[in-house]
HTML snippet that shows the backbone in 3Dmol.js (N, CA, C, O; Angstrom):
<script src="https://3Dmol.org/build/3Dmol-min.js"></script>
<div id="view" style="width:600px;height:400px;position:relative"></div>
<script>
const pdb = `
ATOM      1  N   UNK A   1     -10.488   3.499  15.007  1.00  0.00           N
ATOM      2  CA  UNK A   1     -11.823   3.801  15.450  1.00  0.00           C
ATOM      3  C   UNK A   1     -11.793   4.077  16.952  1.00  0.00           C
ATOM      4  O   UNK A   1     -11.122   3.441  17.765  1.00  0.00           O
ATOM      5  N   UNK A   2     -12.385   4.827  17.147  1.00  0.00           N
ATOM      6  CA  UNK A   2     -12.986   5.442  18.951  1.00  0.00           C
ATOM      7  C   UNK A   2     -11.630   5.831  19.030  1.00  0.00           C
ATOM      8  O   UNK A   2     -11.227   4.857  19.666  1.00  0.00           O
ATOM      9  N   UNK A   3     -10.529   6.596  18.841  1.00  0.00           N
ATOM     10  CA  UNK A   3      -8.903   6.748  19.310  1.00  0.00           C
ATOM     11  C   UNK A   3      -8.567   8.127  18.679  1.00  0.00           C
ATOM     12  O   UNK A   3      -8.375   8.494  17.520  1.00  0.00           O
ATOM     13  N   UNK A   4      -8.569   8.701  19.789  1.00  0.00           N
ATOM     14  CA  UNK A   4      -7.951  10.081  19.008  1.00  0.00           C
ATOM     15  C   UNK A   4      -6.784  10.224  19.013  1.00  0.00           C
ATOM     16  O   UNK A   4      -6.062   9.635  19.817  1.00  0.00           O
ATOM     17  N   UNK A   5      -6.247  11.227  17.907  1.00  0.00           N
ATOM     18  CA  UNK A   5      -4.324  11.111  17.910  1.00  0.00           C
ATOM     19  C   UNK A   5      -4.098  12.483  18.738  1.00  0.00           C
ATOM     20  O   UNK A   5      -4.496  13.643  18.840  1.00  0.00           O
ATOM     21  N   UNK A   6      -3.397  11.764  19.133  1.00  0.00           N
ATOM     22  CA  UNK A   6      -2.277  13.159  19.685  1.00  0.00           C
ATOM     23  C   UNK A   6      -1.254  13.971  18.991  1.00  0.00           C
ATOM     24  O   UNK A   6      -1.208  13.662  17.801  1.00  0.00           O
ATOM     25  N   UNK A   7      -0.556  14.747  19.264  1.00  0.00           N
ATOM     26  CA  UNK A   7       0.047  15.698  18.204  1.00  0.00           C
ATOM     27  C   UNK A   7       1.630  15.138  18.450  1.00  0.00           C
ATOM     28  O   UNK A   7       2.497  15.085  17.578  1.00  0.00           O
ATOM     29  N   UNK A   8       1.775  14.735  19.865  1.00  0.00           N
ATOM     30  CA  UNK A   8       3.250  14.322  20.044  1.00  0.00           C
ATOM     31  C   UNK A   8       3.303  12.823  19.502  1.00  0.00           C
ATOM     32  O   UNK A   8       4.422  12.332  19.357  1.00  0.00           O
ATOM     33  N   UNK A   9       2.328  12.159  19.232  1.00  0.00           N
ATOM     34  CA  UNK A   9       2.298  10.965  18.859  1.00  0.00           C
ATOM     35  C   UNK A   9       2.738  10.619  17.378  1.00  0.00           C
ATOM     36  O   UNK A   9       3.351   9.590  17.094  1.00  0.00           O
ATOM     37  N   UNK A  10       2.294  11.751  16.310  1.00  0.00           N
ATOM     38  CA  UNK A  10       2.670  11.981  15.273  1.00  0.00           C
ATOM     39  C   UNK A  10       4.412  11.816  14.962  1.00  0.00           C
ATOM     40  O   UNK A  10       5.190  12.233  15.819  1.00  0.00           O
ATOM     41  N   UNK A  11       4.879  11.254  13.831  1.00  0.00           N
ATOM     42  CA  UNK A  11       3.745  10.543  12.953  1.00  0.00           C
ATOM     43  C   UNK A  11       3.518   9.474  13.389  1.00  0.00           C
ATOM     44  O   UNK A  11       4.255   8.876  14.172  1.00  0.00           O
ATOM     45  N   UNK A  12       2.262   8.993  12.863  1.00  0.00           N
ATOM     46  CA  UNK A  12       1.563   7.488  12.476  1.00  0.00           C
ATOM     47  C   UNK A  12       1.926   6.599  11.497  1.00  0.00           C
ATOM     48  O   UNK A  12       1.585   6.938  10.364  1.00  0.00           O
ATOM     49  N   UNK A  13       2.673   5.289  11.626  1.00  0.00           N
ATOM     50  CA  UNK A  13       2.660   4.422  10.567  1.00  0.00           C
ATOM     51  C   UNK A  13       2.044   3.458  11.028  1.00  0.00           C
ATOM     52  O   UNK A  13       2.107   3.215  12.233  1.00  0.00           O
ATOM     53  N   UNK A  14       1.261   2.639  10.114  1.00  0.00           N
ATOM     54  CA  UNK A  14       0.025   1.529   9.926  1.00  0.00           C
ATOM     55  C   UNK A  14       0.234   0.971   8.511  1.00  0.00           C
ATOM     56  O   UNK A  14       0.123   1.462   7.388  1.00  0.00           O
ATOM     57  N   UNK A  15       0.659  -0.527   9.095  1.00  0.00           N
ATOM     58  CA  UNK A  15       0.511  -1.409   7.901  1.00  0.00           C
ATOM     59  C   UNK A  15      -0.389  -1.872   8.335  1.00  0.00           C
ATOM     60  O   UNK A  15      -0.719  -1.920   9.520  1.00  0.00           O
ATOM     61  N   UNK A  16      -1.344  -2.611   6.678  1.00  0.00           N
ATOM     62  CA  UNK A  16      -2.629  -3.277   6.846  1.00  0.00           C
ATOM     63  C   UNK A  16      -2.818  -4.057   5.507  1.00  0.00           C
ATOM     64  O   UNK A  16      -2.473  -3.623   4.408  1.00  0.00           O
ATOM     65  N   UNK A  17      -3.506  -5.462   5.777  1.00  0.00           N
ATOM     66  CA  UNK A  17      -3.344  -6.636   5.097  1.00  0.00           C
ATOM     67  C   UNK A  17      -4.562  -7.006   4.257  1.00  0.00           C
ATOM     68  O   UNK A  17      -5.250  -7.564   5.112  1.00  0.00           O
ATOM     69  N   UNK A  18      -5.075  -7.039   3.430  1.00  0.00           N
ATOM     70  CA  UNK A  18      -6.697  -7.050   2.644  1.00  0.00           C
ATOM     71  C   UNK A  18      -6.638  -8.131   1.473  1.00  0.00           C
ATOM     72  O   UNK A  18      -5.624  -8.218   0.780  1.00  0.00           O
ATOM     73  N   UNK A  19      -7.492  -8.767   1.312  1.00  0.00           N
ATOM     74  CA  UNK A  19      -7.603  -9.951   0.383  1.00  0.00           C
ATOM     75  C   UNK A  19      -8.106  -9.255  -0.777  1.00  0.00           C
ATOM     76  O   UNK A  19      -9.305  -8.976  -0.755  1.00  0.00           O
ATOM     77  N   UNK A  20      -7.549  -8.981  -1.604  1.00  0.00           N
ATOM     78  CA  UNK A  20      -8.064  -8.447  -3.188  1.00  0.00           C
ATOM     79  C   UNK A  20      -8.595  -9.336  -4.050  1.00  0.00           C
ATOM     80  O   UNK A  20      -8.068 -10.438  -4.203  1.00  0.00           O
ATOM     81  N   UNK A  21      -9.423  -9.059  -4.550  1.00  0.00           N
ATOM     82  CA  UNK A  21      -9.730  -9.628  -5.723  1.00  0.00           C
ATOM     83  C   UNK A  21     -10.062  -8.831  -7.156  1.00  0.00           C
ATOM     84  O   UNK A  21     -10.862  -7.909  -6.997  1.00  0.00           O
ATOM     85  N   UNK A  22      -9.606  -9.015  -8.484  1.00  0.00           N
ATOM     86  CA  UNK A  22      -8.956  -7.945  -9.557  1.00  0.00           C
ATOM     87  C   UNK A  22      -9.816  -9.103 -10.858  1.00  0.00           C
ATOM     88  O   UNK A  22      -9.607 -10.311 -10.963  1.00  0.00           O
ATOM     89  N   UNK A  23     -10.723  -8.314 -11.661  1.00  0.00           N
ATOM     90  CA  UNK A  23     -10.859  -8.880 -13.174  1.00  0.00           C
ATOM     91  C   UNK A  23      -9.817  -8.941 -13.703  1.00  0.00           C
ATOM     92  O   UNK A  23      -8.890  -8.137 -13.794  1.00  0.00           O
ATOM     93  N   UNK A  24     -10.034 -10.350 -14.219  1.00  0.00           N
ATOM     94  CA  UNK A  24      -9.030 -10.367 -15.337  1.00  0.00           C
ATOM     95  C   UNK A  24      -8.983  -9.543 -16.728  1.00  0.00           C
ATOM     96  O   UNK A  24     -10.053  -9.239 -17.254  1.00  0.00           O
ATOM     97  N   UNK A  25      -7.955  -9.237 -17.234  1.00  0.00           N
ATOM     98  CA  UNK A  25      -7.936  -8.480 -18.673  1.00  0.00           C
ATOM     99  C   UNK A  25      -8.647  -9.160 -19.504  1.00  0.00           C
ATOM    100  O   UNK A  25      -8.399 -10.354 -19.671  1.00  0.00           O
ATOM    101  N   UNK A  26      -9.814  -8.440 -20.282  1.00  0.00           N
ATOM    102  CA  UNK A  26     -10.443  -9.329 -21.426  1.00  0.00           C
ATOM    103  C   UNK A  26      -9.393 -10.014 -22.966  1.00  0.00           C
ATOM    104  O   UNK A  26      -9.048  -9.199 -23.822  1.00  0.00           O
ATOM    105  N   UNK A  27      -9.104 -11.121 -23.077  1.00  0.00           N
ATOM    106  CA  UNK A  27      -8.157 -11.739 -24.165  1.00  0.00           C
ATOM    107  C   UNK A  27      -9.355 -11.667 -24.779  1.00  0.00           C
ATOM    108  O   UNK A  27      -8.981 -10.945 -25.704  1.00  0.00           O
ATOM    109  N   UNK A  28     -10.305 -11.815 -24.961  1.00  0.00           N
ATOM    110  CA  UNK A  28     -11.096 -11.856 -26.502  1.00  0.00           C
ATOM    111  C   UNK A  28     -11.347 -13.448 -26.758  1.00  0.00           C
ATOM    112  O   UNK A  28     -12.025 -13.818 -27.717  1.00  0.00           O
ATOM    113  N   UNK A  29     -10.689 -14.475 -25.732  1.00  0.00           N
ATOM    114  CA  UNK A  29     -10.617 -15.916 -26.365  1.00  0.00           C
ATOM    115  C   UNK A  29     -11.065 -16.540 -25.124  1.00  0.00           C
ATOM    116  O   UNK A  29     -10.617 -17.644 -24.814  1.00  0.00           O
ATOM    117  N   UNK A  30     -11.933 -15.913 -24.363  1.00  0.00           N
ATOM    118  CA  UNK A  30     -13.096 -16.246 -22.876  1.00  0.00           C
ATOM    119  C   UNK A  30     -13.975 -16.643 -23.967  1.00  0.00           C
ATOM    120  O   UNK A  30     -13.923 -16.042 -25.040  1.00  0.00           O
ATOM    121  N   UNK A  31     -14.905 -17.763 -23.744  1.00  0.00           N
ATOM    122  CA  UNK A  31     -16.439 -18.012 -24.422  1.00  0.00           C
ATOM    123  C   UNK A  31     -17.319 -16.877 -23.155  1.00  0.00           C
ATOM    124  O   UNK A  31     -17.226 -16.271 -22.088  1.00  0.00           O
ATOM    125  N   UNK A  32     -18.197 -17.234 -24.358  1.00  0.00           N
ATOM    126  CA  UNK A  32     -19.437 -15.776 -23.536  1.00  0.00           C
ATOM    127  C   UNK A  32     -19.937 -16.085 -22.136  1.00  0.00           C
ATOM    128  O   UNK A  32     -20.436 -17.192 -21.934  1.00  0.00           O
ATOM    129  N   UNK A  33     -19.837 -15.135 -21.083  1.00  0.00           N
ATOM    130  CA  UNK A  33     -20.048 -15.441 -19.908  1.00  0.00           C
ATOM    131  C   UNK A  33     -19.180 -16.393 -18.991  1.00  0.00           C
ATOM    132  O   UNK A  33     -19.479 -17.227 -18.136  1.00  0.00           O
ATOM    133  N   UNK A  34     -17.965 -15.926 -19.522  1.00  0.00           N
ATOM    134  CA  UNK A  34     -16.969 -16.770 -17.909  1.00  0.00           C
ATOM    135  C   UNK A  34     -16.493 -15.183 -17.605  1.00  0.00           C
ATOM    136  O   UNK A  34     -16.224 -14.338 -18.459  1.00  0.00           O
ATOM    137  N   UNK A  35     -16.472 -15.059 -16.486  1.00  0.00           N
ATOM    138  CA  UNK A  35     -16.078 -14.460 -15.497  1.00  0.00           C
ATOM    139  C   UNK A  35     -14.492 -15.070 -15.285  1.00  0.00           C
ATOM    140  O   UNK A  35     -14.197 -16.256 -15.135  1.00  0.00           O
ATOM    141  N   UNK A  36     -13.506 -13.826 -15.320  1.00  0.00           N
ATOM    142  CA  UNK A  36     -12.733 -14.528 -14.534  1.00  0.00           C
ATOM    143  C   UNK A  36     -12.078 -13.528 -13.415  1.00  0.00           C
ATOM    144  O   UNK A  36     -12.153 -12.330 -13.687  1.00  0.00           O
ATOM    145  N   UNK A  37     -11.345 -13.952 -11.993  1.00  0.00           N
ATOM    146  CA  UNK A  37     -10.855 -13.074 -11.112  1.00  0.00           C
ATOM    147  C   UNK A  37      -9.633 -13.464 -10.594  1.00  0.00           C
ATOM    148  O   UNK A  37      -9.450 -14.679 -10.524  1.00  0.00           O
ATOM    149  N   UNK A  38      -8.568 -12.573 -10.134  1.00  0.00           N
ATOM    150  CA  UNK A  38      -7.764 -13.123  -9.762  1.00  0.00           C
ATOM    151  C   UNK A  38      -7.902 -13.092  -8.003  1.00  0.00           C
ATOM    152  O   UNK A  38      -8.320 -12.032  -7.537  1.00  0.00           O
ATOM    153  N   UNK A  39      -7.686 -13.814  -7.376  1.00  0.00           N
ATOM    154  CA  UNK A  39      -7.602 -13.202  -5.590  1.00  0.00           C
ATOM    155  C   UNK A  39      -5.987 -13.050  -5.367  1.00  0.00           C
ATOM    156  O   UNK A  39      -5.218 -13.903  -5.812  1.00  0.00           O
ATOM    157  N   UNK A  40      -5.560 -11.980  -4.694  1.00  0.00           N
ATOM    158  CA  UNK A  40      -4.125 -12.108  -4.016  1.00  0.00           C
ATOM    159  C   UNK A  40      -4.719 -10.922  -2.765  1.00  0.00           C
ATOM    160  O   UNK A  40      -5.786 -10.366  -2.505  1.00  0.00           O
ATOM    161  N   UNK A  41      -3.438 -10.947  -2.263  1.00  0.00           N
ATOM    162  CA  UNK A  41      -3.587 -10.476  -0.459  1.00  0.00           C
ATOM    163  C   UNK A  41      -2.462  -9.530  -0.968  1.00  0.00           C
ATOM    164  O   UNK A  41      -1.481  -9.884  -1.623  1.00  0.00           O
ATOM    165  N   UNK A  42      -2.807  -8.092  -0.505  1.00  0.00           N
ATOM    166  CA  UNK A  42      -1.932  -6.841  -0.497  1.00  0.00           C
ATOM    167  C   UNK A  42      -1.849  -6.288   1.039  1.00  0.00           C
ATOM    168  O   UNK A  42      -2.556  -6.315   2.046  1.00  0.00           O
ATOM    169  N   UNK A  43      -0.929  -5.913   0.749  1.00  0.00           N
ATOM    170  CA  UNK A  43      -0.131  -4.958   2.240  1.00  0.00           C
ATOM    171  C   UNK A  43      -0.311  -3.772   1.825  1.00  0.00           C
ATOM    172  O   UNK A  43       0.059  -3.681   0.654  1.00  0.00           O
ATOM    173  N   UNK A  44      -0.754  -2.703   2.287  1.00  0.00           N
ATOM    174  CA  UNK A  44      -0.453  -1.178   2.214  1.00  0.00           C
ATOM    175  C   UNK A  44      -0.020  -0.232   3.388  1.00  0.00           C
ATOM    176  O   UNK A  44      -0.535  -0.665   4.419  1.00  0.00           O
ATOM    177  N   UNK A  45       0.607   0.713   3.593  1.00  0.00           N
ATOM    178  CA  UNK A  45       1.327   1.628   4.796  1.00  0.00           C
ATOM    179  C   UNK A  45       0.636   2.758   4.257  1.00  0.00           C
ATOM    180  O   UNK A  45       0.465   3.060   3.076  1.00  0.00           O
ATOM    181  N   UNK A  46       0.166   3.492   5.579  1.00  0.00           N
ATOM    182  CA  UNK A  46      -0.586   4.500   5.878  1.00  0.00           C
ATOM    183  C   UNK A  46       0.420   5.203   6.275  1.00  0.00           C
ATOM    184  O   UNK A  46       1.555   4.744   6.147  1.00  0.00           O
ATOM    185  N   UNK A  47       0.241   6.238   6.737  1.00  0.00           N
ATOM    186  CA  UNK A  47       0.476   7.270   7.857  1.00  0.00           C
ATOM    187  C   UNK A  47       0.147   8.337   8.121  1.00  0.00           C
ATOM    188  O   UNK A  47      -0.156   8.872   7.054  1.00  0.00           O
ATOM    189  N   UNK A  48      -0.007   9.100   9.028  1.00  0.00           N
ATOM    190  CA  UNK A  48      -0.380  10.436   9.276  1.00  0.00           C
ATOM    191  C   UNK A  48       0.295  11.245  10.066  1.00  0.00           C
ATOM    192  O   UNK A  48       0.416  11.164  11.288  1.00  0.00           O
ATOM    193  N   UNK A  49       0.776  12.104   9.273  1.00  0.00           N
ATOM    194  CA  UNK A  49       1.377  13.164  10.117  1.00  0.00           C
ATOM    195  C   UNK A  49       1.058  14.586  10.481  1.00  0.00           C
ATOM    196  O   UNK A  49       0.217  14.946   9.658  1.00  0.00           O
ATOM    197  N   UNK A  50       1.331  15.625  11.356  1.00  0.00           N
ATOM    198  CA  UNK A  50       1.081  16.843  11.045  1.00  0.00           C
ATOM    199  C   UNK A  50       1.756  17.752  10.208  1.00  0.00           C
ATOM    200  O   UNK A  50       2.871  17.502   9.750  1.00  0.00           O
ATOM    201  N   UNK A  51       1.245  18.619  10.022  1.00  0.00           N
ATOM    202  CA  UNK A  51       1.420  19.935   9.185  1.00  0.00           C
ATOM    203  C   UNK A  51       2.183  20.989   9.519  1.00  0.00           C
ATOM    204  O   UNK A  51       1.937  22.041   8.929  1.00  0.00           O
ATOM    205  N   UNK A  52       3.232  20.974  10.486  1.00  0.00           N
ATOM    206  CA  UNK A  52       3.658  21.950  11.254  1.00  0.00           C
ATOM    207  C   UNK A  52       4.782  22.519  10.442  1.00  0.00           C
ATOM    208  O   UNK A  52       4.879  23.732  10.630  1.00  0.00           O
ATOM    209  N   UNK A  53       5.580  22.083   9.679  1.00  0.00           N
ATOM    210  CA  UNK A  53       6.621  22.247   8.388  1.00  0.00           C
ATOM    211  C   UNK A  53       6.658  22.587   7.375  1.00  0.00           C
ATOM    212  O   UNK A  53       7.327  23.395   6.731  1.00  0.00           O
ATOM    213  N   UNK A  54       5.116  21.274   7.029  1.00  0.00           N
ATOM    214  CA  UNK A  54       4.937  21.256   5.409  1.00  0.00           C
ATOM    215  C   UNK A  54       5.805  20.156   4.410  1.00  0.00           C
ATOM    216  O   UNK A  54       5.795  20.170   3.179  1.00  0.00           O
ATOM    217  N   UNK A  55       6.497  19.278   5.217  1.00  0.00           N
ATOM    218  CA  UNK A  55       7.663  18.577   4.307  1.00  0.00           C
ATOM    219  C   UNK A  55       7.347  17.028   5.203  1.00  0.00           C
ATOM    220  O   UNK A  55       7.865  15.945   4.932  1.00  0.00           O
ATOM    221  N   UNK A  56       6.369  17.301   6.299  1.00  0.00           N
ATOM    222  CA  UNK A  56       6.059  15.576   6.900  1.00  0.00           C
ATOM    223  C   UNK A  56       5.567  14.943   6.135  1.00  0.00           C
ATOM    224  O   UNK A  56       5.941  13.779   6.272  1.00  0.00           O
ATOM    225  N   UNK A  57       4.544  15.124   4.948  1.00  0.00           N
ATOM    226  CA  UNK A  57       3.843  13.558   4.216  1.00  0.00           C
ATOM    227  C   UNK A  57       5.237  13.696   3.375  1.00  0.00           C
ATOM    228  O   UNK A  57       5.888  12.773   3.865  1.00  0.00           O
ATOM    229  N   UNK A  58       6.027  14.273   2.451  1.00  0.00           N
ATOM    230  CA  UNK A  58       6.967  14.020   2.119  1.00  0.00           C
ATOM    231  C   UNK A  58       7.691  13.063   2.409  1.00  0.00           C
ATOM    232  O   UNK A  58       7.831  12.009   1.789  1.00  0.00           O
ATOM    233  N   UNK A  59       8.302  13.488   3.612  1.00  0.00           N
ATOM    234  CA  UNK A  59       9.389  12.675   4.855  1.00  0.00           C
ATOM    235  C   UNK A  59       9.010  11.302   4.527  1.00  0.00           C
ATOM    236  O   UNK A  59       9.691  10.527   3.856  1.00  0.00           O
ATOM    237  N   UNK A  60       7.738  11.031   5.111  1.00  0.00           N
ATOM    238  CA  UNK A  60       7.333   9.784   5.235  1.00  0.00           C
ATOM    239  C   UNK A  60       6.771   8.932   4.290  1.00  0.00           C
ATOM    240  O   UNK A  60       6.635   7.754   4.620  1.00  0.00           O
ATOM    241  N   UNK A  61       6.311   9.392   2.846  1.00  0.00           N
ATOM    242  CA  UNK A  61       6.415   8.823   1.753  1.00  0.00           C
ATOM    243  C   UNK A  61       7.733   8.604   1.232  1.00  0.00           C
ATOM    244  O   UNK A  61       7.918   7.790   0.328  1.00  0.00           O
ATOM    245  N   UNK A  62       8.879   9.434   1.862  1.00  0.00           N
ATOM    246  CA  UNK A  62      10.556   8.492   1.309  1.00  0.00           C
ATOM    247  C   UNK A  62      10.678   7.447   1.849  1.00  0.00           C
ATOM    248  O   UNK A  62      10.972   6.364   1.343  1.00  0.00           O
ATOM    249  N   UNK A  63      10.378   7.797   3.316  1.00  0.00           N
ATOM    250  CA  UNK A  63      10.273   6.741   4.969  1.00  0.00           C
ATOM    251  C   UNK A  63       9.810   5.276   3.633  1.00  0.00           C
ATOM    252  O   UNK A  63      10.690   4.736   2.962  1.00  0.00           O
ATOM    253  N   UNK A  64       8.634   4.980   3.545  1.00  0.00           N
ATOM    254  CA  UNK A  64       8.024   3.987   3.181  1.00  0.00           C
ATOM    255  C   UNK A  64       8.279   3.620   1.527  1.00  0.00           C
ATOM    256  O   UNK A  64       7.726   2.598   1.121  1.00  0.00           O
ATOM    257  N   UNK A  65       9.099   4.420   0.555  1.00  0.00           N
ATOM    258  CA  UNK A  65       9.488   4.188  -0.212  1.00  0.00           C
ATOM    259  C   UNK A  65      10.939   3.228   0.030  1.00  0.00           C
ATOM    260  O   UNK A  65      11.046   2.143  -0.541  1.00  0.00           O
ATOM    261  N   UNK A  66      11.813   3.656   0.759  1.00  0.00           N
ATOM    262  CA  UNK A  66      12.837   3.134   1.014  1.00  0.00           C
ATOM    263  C   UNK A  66      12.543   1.866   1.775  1.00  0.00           C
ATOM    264  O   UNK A  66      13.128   0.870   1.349  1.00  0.00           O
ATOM    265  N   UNK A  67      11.538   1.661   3.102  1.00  0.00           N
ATOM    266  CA  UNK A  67      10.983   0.461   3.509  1.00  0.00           C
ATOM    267  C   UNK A  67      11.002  -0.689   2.140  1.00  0.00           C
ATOM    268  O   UNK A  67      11.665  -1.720   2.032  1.00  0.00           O
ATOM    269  N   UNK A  68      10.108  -0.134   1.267  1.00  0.00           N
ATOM    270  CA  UNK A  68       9.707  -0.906   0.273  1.00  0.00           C
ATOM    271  C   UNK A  68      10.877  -1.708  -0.778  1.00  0.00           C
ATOM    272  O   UNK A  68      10.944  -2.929  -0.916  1.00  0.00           O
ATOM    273  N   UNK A  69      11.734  -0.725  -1.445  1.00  0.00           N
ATOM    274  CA  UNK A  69      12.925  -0.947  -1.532  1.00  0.00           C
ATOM    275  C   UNK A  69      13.910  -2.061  -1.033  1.00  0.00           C
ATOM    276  O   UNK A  69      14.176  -2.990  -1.797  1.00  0.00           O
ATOM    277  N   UNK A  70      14.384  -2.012   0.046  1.00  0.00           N
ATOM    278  CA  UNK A  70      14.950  -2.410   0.853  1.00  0.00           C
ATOM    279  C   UNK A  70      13.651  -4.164   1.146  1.00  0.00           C
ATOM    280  O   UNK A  70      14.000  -5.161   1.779  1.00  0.00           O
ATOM    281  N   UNK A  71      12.849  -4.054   0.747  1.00  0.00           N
ATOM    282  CA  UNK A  71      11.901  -5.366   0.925  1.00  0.00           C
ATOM    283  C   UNK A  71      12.018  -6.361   0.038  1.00  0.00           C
ATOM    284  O   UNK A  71      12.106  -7.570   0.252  1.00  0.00           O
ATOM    285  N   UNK A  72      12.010  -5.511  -1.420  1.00  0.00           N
ATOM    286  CA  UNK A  72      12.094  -6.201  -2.756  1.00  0.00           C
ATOM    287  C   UNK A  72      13.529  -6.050  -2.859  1.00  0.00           C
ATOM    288  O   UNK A  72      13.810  -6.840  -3.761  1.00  0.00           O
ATOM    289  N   UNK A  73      14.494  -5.563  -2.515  1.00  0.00           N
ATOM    290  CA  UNK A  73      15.537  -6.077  -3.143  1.00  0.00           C
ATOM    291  C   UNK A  73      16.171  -7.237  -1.870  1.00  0.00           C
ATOM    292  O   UNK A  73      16.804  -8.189  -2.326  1.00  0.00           O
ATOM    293  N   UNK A  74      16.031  -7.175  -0.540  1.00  0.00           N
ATOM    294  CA  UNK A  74      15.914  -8.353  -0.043  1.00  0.00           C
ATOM    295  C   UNK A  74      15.529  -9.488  -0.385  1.00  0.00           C
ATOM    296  O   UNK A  74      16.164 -10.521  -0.169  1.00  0.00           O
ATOM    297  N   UNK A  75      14.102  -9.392  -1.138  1.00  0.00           N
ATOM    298  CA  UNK A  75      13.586 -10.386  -1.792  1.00  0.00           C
ATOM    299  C   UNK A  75      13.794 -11.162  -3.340  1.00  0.00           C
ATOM    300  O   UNK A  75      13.339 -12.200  -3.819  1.00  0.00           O
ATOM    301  N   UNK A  76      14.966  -9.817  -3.982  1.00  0.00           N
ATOM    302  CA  UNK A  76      15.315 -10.564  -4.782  1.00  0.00           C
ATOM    303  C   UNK A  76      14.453 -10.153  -5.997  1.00  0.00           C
ATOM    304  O   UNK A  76      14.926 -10.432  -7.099  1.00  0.00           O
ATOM    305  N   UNK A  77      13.548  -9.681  -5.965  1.00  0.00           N
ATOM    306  CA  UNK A  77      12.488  -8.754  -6.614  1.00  0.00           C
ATOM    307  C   UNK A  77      12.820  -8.118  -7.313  1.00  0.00           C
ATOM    308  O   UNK A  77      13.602  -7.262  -6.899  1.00  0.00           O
ATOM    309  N   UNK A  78      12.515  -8.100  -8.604  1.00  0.00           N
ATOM    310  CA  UNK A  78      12.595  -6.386  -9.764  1.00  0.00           C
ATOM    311  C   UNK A  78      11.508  -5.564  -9.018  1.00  0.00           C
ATOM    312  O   UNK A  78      10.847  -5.992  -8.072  1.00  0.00           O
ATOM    313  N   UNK A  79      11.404  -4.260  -9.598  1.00  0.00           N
ATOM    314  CA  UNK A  79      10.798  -3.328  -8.944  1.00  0.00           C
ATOM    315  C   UNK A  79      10.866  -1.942  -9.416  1.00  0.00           C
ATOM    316  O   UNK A  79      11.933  -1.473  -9.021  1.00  0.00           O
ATOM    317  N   UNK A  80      10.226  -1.120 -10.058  1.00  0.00           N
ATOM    318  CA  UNK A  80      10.336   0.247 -10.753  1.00  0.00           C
ATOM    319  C   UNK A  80       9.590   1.289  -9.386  1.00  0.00           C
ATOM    320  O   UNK A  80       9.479   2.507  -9.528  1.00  0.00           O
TER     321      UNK A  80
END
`;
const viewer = $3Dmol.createViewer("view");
viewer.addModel(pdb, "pdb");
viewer.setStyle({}, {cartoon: {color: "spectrum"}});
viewer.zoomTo();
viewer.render();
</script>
């Protein structure tokens, strides 16, 4: 907000942290009227790049694929 980008500044990466909250799948074996939700906290990576190529959001969706990768198998994580 209020920040304009510059062109040499490009690209932009931005991670950012948000508390989710997700319905649960209906099992059919809830009595009538429970609600249920799950809360967990997600990370997501942005970025923005320019257009001068045509192959930058590319680039940088491998960029952050391989980040990701390299996170979960650090962690020991399955992962498709």
């Amino acid at each position: 907000m209020d920040h304009a980008v510059q062109l040499q500044d490009l690209p932009i990466r931005v991670a950012c942290s948000s508390t989710c909250y997700r319905a649960e799948t209906d099992t059919g074996r809830e009595p009538w009227g429970l609600y249920r939700v799950h809360q967990f906290t997600k990370v997501e990576m942005f970025g923005v790049t320019a257009a001068e190529r045509g192959t930058e959001s590319e680039e940088l969706l491998d960029e952050f694929l391989g980040l990701q990768k390299e996170i979960f198998s650090e962690l020991g994580l399955h992962y498709r």
